[in-house]
C-alpha positions in Angstrom: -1.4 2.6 28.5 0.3 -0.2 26.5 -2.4 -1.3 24.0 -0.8 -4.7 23.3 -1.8 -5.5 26.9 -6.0 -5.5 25.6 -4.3 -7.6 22.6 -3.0 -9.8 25.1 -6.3 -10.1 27.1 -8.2 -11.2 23.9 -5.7 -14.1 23.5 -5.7 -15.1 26.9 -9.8 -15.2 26.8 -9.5 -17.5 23.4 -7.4 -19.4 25.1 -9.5 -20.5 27.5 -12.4 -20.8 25.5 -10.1 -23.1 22.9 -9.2 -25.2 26.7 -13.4 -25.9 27.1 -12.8 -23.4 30.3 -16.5 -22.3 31.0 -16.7 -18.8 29.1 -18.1 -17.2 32.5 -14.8 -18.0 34.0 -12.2 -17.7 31.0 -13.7 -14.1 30.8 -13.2 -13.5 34.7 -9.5 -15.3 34.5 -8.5 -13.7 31.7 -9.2 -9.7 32.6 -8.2 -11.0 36.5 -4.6 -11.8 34.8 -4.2 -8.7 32.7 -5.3 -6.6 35.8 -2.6 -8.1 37.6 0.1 -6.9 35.2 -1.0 -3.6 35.1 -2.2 -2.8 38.7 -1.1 -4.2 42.2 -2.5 -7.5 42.6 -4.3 -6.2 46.0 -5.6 -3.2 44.2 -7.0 -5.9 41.3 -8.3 -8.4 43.3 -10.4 -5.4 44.9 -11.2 -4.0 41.5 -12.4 -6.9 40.1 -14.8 -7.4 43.0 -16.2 -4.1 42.8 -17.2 -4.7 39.2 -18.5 -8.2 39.7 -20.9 -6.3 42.5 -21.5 -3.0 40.3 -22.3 -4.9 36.9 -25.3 -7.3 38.3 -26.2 -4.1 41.0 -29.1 -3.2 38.3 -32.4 -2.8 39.1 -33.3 -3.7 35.2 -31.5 -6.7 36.0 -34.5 -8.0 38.1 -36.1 -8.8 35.7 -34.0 -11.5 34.2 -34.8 -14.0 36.9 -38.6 -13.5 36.9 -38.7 -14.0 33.0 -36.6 -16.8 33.2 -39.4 -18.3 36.1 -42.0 -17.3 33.6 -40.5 -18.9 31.2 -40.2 -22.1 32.8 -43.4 -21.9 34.2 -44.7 -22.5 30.5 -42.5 -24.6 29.1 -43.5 -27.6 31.6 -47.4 -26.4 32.1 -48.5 -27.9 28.6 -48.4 -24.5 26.4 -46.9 -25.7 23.4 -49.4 -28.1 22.7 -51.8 -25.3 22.5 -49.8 -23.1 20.5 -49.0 -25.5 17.9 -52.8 -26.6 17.1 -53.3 -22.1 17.0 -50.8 -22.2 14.5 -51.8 -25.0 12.5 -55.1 -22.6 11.8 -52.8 -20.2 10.2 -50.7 -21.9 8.2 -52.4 -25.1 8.0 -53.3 -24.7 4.2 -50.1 -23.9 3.0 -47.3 -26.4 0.8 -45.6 -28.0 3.5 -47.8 -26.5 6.3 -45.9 -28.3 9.2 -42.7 -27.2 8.4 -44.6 -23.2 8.2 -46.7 -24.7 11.5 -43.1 -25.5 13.2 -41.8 -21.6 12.3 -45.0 -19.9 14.0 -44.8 -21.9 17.2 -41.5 -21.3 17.6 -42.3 -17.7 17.6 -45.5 -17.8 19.5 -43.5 -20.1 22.3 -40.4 -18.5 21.8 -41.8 -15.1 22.5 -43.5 -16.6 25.8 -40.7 -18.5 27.1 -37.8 -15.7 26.0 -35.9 -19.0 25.1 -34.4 -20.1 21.9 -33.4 -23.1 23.3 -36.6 -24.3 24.8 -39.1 -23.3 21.4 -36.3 -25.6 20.1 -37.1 -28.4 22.2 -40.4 -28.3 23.5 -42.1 -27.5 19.5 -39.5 -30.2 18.2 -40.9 -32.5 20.5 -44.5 -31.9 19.7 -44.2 -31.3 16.4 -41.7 -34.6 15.1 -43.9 -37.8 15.8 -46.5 -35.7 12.5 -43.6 -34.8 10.7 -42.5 -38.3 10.3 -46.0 -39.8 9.6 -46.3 -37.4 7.0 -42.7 -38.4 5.3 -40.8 -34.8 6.3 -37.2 -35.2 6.0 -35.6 -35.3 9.1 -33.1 -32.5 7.9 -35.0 -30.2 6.2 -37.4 -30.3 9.6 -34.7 -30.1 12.0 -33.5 -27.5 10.0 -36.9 -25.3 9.9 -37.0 -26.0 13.5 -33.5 -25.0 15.0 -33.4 -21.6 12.1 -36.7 -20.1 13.6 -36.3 -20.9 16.9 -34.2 -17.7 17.9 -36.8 -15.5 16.5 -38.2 -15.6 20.4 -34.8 -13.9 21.9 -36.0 -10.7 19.2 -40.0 -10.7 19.9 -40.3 -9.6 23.2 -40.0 -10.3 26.4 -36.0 -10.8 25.7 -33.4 -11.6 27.9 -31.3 -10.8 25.7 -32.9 -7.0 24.8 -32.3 -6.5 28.8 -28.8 -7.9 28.9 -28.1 -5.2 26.0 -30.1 -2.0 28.0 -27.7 -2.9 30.9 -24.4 -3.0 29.2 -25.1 -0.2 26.4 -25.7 2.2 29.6 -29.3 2.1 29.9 -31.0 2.5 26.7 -34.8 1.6 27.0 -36.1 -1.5 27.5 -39.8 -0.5 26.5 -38.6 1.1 23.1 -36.1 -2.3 22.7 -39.3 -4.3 23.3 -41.3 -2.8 20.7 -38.4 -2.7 17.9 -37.9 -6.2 18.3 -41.0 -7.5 17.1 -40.7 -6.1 13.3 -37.0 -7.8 13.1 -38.2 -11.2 14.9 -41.1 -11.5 12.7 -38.4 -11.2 9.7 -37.0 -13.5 10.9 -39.6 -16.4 10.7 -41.0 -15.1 7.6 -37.3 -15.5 6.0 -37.3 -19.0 7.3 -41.2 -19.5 5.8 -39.8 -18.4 2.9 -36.8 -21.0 2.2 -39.4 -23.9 3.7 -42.0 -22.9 1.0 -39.8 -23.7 -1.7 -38.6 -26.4 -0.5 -41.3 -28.1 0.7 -42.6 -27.0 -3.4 -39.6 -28.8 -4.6 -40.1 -32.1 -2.3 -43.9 -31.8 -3.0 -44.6 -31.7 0.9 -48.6 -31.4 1.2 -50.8 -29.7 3.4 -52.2 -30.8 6.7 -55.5 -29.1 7.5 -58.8 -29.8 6.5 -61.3 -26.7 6.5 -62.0 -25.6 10.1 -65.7 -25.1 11.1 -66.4 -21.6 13.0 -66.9 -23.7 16.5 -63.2 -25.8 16.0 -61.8 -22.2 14.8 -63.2 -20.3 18.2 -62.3 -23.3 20.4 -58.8 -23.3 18.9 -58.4 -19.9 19.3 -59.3 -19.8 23.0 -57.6 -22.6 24.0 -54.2 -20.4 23.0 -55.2 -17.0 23.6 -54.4 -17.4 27.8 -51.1 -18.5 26.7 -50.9 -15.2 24.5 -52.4 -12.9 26.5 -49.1 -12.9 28.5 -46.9 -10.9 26.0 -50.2 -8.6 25.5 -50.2 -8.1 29.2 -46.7 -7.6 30.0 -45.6 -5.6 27.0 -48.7 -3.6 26.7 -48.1 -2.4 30.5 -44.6 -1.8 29.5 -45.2 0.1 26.7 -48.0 2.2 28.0 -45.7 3.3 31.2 -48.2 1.0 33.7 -45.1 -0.6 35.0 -41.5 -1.2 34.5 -39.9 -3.8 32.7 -39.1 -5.7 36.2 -42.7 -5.4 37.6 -43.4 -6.5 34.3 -41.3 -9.8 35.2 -43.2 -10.3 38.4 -47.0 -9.9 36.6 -45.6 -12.7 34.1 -44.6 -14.8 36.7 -48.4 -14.9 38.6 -49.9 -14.9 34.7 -48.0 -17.6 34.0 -48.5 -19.7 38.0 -52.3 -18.7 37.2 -52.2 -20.3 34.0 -50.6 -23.6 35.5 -53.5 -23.9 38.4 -56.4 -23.4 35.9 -54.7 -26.1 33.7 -54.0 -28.4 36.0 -50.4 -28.9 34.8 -48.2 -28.1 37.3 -47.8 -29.9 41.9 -45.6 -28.5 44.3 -42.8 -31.1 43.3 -42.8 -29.3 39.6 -42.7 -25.7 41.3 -39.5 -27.2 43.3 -37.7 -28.1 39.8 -38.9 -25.5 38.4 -37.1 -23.0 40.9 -34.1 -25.0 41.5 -33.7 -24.7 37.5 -34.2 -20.4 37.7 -31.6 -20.1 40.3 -29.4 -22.1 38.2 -29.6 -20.2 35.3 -30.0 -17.2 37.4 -26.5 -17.1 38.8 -24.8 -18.6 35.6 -25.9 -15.3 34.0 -25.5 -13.3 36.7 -22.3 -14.4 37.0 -21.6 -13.6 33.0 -22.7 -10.2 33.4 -20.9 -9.7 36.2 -17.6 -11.4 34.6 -18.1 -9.4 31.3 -17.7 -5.7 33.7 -14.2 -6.5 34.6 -13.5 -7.3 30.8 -15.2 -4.5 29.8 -13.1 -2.3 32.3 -10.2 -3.8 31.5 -10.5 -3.4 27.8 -11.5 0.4 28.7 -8.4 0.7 30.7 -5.7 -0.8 28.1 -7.9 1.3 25.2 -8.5 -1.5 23.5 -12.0 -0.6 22.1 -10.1 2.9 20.9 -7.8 0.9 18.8 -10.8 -1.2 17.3 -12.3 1.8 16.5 -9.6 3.4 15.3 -8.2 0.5 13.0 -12.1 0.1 11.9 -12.3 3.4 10.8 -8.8 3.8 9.2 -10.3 0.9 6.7 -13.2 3.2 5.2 -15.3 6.0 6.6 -17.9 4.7 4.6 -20.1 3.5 7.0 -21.8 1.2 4.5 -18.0 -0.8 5.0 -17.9 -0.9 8.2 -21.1 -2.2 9.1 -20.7 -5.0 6.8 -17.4 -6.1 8.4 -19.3 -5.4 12.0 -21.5 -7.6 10.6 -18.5 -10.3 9.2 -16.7 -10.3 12.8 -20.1 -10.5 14.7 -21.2 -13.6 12.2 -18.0 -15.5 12.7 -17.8 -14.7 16.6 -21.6 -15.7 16.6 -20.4 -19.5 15.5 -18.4 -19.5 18.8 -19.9 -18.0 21.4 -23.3 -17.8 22.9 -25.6 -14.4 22.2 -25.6 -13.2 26.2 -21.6 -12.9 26.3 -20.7 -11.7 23.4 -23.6 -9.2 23.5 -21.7 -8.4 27.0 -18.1 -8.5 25.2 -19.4 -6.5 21.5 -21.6 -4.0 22.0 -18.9 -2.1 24.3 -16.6 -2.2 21.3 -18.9 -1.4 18.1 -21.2 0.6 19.8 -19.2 3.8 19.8 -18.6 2.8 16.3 -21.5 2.8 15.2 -23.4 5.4 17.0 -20.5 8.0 15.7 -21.8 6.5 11.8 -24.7 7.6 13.2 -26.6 4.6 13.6 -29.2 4.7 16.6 -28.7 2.5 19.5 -31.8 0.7 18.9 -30.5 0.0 15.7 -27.2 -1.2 16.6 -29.4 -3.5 18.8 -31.6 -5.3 16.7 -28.3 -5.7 14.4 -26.4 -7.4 16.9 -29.4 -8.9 18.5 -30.4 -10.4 15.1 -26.8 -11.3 13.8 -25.8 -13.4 17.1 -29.3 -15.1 17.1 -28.1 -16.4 13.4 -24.9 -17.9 15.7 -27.4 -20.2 17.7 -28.2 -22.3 15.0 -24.9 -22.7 13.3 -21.7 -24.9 14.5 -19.4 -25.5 16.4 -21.4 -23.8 19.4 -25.1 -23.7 18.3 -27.2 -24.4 21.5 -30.2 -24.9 19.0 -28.7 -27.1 16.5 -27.9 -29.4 19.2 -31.0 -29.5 20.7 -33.1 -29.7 17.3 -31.1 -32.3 16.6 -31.3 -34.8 19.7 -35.3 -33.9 19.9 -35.4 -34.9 16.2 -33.0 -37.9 15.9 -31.5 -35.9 12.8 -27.8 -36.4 12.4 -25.2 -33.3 12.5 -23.8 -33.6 8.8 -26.9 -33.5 7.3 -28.8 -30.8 9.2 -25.8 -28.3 8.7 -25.9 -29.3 5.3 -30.0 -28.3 5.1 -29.5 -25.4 7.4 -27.4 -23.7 4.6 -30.5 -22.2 2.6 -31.8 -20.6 5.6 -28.8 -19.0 6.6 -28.3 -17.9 3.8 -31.7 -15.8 3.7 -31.3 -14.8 7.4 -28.0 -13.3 6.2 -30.0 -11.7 3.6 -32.4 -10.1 5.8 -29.5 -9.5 8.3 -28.5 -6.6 5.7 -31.9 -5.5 5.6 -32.1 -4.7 9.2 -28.7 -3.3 9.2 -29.5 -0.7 5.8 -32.7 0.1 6.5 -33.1 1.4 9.6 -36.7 2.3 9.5 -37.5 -1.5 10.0 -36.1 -1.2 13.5 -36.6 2.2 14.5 -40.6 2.9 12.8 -42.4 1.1 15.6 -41.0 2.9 19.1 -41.2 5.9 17.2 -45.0 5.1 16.2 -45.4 4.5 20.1 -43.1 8.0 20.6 -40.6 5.8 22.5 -37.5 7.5 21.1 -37.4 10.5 18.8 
């Protein structure tokens, strides 16, 4: 097969992408035209339709939607509140304790909500009326919000860890689920890191007064509910109780449970609140489902052989190669969001990288944790647009402040990548994978 017909495709798709198309369709469009030139159009149409059905038939899959109503179910039943006052007891007495207070919520909610995007907004919102009463700098706390924010897509339960089971041929969710928390909680400590000297520098104080044992216990079980669900869900996974999708459906009635016993949520909110999964159901449904003719198509022109091949023609040392992995996932990362090109990459540098004989949980937390950087960096960071309309911050300036942490993720980025142990000790510990 003529390879310059997968070069072809790739241009085509940044094409689109470069027009505004919706990446969902330029990534059908695209790999719809290519079929066209190399098969009959009847014979692609039909092809194409097949791979739409076979990419989203996945019983794994299921479990997308119900974390997604989960997730929503939390974000509007008053959670964040909650967590924000539990992390305030933890970090309360450090330099700059909000900015630290901001970076555990958004792991706490992020992990609950499995959305980067909504520990952006609902903490942001919470958290700025303090921050400006206590003099924060709107950039340096826009900053600290939209940086940690993605650590929630790596501590589990991840849409995006399922997303990467599906398309890397079924690798296990329970052992991606329990290598994600050591990389997530990186994460936030890298961006705790870069506030602490910062807020040193600026001379940011702290916020908490001594807690009696009674505020400390009544604190505590105001948040633990809100907690229990990842202990629930996670700890059924992982002990084999139930799969990752009947795993979805107990977090769902956890999280319905929690609403009726605070008092948050009426029918009319349920309504919203389902209209909103179906949404963003199908629009990722529809992804996945776009990405499996790409990925066939790419297969069938050999594209991902040539990658490989001109990858590996660089250096066969693999410390080379998964640095400039690391380059082309980084820049594609400012570009695109984490759920396609998780869908477009791992197909291409998986081989790769499994061959250099990295572990496919590995190679997951890598790609996991570099796109993640991509959510709060421009053109296309989700997060740094939402951290910055909660906050009132403007663009210049918050890229400008964001610098430091990226900086450190990028750092720790390299950890994850060299030291493999950081990814792979825990699902051994639980005897997940080998």
């Amino acid at each position: 097969m003529d390879i310059s017909i997968g070069f072809w495709l790739l241009c085509l798709f940044m094409l689109m992408i470069s027009f505004s198309i919706p990446i969902a369709i330029a990534i059908a469009m695209s790999s719809l035209v290519i079929m066209c030139t190399i098969l009959p159009n009847d014979v692609a149409f039909m092809t194409a339709g097949q791979k739409i059905v076979t990419g989203i038939d996945s019983f794994s899959l299921l479990a997308i939607p119900f974390f997604i109503l989960a997730g929503n179910i939390m974000n509007r039943g008053g959670i964040a509140t909650r967590l924000v006052e539990f992390a305030k007891l933890l970090v309360g007495r450090m330099p700059g304790s909000l900015s630290h207070v901001n970076v555990i919520a958004n792991m706490l909610f992020g992990s609950v909500s499995g959305s980067a995007v909504a520990a952006a907004a609902a903490v942001g919102k919470t958290l700025e009326p303090e921050l400006e009463k206590e003099g924060y700098d709107k950039a340096f706390s826009t900053s600290v919000n939209v940086a940690s924010c993605p650590a929630g897509l790596l501590i589990p339960p991840s849409n995006s860890l399922i997303v990467f089971s599906v398309v890397s041929g079924g690798t296990s969710i329970a052992a991606l689920f329990i290598a994600g928390y050591v990389p997530g909680i990186l994460m936030g400590l890298s961006c705790m890191v870069v506030a602490y000297m910062i807020a040193k520098k600026k001379g940011y104080r702290t916020i908490s007064e001594p807690k009696t044992a009674k505020e400390i216990m009544d604190i505590t079980w105001r948040a633990t509910p809100s907690l229990g669900l990842v202990v629930v869900v996670i700890g059924g996974i992982i002990g084999g109780i139930f799969t990752a999708t009947e795993g979805a459906c107990i977090a769902v009635l956890y999280a319905f449970f929690l609403s009726l016993c605070y008092r948050t949520l009426g029918m009319k909110e349920m309504r919203t609140i389902c209209v909103e999964t179906a949404e963003i159901t199908g629009i990722m449904l529809f992804l996945i489902g776009a990405s499996t003719i790409m990925s066939w198509a790419m297969a069938f022109t050999g594209l991902p052989s040539l990658i490989s091949d001109w990858m590996l023609s660089i250096s066969d040392n693999p410390i080379i190669i998964f640095i400039l992995m690391n380059i082309i996932l980084l820049i594609v990362g400012m570009f695109m969001d984490l759920t396609p090109a998780v869908l477009i990459f791992t197909p291409i540098f998986m081989p790769i990288a499994t061959q250099l004989g990295m572990h496919p949980i590995h190679f997951a937390m890598m790609i996991i944790f570099n796109l993640c950087i991509g959510i709060a960096t421009p053109p296309v960071g989700t997060a740094l647009f939402v951290g910055c309309s909660v906050s009132g911050a403007k663009i210049e300036s918050v890229i400008k402040s964001i610098l430091p942490f990226c900086a450190v993720l990028i750092v720790t980025l390299l950890l994850i990548t060299f030291v493999p142990e950081i990814s792979l000790a825990l699902p051994r510990a639980f005897g997940l994978i080998n």
